[in-house]
N, C-alpha and C positions, 0 to 999 in steps of 0.2 A: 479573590477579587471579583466582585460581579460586573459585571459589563453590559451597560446600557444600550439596548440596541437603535442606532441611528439609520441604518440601511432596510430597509423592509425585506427584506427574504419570502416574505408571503405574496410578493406583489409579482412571482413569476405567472408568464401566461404560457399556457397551454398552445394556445394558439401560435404564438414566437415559438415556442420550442420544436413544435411541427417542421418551421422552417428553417432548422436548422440543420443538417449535409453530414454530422459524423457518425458514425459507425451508432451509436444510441438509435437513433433518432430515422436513420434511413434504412436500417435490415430486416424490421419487419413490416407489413400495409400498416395504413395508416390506424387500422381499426385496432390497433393491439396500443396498450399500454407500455411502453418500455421500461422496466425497471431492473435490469441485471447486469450492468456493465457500471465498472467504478466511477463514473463519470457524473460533475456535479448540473442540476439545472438552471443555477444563481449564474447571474449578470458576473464577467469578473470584476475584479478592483478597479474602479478607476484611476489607480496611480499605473495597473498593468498597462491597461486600454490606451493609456496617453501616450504610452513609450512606444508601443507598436504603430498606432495609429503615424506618431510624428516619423516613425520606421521607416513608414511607408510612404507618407508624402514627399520624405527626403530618398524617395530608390534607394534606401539602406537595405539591401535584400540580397548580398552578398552571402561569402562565406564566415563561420564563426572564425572569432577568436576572443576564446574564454579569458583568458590570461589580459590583453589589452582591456577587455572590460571589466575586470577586477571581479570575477565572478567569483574564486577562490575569500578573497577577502571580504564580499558582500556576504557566504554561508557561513565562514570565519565569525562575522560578528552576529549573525543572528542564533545560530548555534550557541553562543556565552552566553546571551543576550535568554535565551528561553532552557538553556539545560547546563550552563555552567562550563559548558565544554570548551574549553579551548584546543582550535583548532590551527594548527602553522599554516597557513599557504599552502607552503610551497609541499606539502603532504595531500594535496587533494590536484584529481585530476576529470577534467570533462568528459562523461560518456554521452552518447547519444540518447541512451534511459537506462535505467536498472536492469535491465532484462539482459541487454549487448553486452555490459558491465560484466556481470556474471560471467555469462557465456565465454568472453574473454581471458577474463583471473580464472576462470575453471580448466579454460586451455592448458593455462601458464603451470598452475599451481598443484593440480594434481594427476596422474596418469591414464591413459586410455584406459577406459574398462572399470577407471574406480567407481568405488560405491559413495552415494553425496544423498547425506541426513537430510530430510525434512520430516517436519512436524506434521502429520496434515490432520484435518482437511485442511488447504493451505490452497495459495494462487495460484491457477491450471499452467500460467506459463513454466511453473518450475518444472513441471515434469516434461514440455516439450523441450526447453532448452538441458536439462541435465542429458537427454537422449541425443540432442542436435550433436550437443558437444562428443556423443560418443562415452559418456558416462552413463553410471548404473543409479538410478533411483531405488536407495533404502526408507522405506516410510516408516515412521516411529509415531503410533498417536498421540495427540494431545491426551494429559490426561481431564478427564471429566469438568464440563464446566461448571461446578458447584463449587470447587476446589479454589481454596486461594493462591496455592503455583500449582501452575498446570504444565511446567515445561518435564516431560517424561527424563529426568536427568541419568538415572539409572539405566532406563532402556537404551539412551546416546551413548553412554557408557559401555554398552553390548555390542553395538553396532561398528565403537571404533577399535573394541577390542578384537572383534572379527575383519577390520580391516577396511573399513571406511576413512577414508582421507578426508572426506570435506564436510561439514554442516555448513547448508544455506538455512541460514533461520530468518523469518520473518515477524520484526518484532519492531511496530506493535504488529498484532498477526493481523493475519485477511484470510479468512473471512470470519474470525470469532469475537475481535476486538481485544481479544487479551493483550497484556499487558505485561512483561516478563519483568519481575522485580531484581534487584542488585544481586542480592546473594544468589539465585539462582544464573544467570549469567557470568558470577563469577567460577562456579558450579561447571559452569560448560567452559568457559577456560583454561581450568584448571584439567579437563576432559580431552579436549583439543592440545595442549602443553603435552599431555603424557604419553599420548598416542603420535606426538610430530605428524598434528595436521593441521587444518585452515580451516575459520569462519569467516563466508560469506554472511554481514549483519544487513539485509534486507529493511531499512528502516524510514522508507517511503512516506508512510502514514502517524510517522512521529508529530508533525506539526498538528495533526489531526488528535492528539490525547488531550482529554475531558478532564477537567481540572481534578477533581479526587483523585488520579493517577498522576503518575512522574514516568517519563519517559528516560530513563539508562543508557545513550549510547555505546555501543559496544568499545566501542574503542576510546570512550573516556573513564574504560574500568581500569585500574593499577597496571603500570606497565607488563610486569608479566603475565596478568590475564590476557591484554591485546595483543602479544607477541606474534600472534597468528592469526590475527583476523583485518579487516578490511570494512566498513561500514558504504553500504550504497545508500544515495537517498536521492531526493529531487525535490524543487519546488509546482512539478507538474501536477502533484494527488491534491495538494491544501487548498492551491489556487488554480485547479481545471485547465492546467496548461498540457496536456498531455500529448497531444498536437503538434508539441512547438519542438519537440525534441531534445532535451538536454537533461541530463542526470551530470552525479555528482560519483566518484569513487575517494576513500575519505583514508587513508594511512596512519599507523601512528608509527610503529617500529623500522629501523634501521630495514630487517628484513620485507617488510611489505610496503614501503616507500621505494623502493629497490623494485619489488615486481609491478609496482603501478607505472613506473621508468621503464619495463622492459613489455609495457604492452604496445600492440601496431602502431608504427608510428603517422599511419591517416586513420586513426582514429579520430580524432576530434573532427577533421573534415567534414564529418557523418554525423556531428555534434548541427542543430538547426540555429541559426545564429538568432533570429526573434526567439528562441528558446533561452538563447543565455542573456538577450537585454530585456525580455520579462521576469527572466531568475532575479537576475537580481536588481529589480527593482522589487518584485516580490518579498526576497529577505531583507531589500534597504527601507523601503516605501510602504510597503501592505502590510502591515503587522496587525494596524488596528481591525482591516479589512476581516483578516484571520480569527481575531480573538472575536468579532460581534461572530460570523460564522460558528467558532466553536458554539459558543454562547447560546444560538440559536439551537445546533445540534445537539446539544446537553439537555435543553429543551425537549426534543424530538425524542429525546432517550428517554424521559421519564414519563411523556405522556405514551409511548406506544405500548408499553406492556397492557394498558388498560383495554386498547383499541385491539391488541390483540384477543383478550380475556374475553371482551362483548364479542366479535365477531369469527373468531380463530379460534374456540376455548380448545380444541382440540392440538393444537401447535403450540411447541415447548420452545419457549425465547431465553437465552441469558444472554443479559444487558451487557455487552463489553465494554471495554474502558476508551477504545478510540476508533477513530475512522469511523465513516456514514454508513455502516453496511450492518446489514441484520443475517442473523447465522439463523436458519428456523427449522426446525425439527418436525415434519408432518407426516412420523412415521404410524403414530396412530390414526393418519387421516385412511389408511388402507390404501393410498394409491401406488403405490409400487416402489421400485427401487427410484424411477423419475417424475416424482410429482410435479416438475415442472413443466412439463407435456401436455401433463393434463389440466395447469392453471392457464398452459395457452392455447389450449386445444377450445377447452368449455368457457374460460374467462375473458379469453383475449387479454392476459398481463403476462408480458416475458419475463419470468425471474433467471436466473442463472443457474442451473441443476448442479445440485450438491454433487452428484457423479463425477465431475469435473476438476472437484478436487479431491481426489481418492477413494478409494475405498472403500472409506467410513464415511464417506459425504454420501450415501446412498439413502436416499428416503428424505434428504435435507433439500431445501433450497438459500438460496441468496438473495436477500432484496435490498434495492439502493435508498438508503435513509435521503439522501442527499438532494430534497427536493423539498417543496411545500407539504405542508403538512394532510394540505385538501385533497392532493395527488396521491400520496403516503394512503390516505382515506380511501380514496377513489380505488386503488391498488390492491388493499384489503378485502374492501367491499367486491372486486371483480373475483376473489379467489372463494370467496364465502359463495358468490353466488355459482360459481364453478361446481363446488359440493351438494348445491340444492339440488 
């Protein structure tokens, strides 16, 4: 379905985004370009904006509570509504983001000292929360981006045979854009079943998949693939709410409806309550908001290879299938294992160093799709002229 765009995406200013206070936009001088942190630079939804705003004029600025605002039942329906899934209620519970989430069920679900699968190069928080928790980070790489499944399923297979209790997987992934198709998550259930462990499904950046892709959640695979997994997600990544504090933890089996029941119970306390009346107005209200966003970002995907070619020909790009972020390869630019030092050293544009997500991020950086396209240019153009 193509989708006409009525909001202008191009009409952000430089100059607004300056004055803007979050962690983007205030960590380095002003003379650096920001571009490494998941955060969008679009204006949000005006259906978000009106619920906070009337939030605020009404001293609504208390504590959450998910459940009175139907927050279960507003990602219930948007969930069927975009992936067919149906979700029960009373199987979902309020974190304060995917990260807490995690850290949590990780407590719960598997032993001190275990070993917990990631994919990488993958999101840097996994590797400080698997540590915080007092678990062991086993990294398994993605296999090769040219590859149409890239999930190393054989190698997962190694790792729970040697005694791995958990995969956290992040799907769609960050920072490659992949896309993990049916059969191969059925693959890793089947993996997780034989070994009596848990999947963590990491699935943040699902409203973020680009229409030639379908997004799978975990836990709307055949019951006994789900038996052991738990899907996290949030309306924070689509719609720039990240701020506001509120994730999702998502249940299907008897057994992991049971451990989402046996998590802290002030946990949701710690849930931001303008987190859960922009949630869900986000999956009641914002939809079209989301789909002209994609729309635009599909956009973004297809003109940047070119932008790369003229002015990057030395930096290897594959186009993923979701989320605003560029995975870029500048290992033949010769600058080191942290090229991103040296695009902020010479260029003034902050990327995000590949080093941060693993081991095999070394020589890579990250850069945020998630903005105008003149910016995106501007971005470019700083890192070319970095090389001269």
């Amino acid at each position: 379905m193509k989708v006409e765009l009525s909001l202008n995406f191009d009409s952000v200013d430089l100059v607004a985004l300056r004055r803007r206070r979050s962690e983007k936009w205030t960590r380095h001088p002003a003379d650096v370009l920001p571009a490494f942190v998941a955060e969008l630079d679009f204006a949000p939804a005006h259906e978000i904006g009106e619920v906070l705003v009337d939030a605020i004029a009404n001293g609504d600025l208390g504590y959450a509570n998910p459940s009175g605002s139907r927050l279960a039942e507003a990602f219930a329906g948007f969930a069927e509504r975009r992936w067919d899934w149906r979700v029960d209620p009373e199987a979902v519970v309020a974190v304060p983001d995917v990260m807490v989430g995690v850290a949590e069920l990780l407590r719960l679900l598997t032993k001190p000292g275990a070993g917990v699968v990631i994919t990488t190069p993958v999101y840097p928080p996994f590797f400080s929360v698997i540590a915080e928790v007092g678990r062991r980070v086993i990294e398994v790489p993605l296999l090769d981006g040219d590859r149409r499944e890239r999930l190393p399923v054989q190698q997962i297979e190694a790792a729970f045979a040697e005694g791995a209790e958990a995969l956290l997987l992040c799907n769609p992934h960050n920072p490659t854009g992949y896309v993990a198709g049916r059969e191969e998550l059925l693959a890793l259930g089947e993996i997780v079943d034989r070994h009596d462990g848990v999947v963590l499904s990491d699935e943040i950046h699902a409203p973020l998949t680009l229409e030639a892709a379908s997004h799978v959640p975990f836990c709307a695979l055949p019951a006994a693939a789900a038996e052991a997994a738990i899907t996290l997600t949030s309306a924070t990544k689509a719609w720039n709410l990240a701020g506001l504090k509120c994730g999702l933890a998502v249940a299907r089996s008897p057994r992991m409806r049971e451990a989402l029941r046996s998590l802290p119970v002030d946990l949701h306390d710690r849930v931001g309550h303008l987190g859960v009346l922009a949630s869900v107005a986000a999956f009641t209200r914002a939809e079209p908001w989301l789909d002209e966003l994609r729309a635009y970002l599909a956009e973004t995907r297809r003109w940047f290879p070119g932008l790369l070619a003229e002015r990057l020909p030395g930096v290897v790009f594959h186009p993923g299938q979701a989320t605003y972020l560029a995975w870029l390869d500048c290992r033949a630019l010769g600058l080191g294992a942290d090229p991103a030092a040296h695009f902020l050293t010479k260029g003034r544009v902050a990327l995000a160093p590949g080093s941060d997500f693993g081991t095999l991020g070394r020589g890579f950086v990250r850069l945020n799709l998630g903005t105008t396209r003149s910016l995106i240019e501007e971005a470019v153009g700083r890192m070319a002229s970095a090389l001269a």
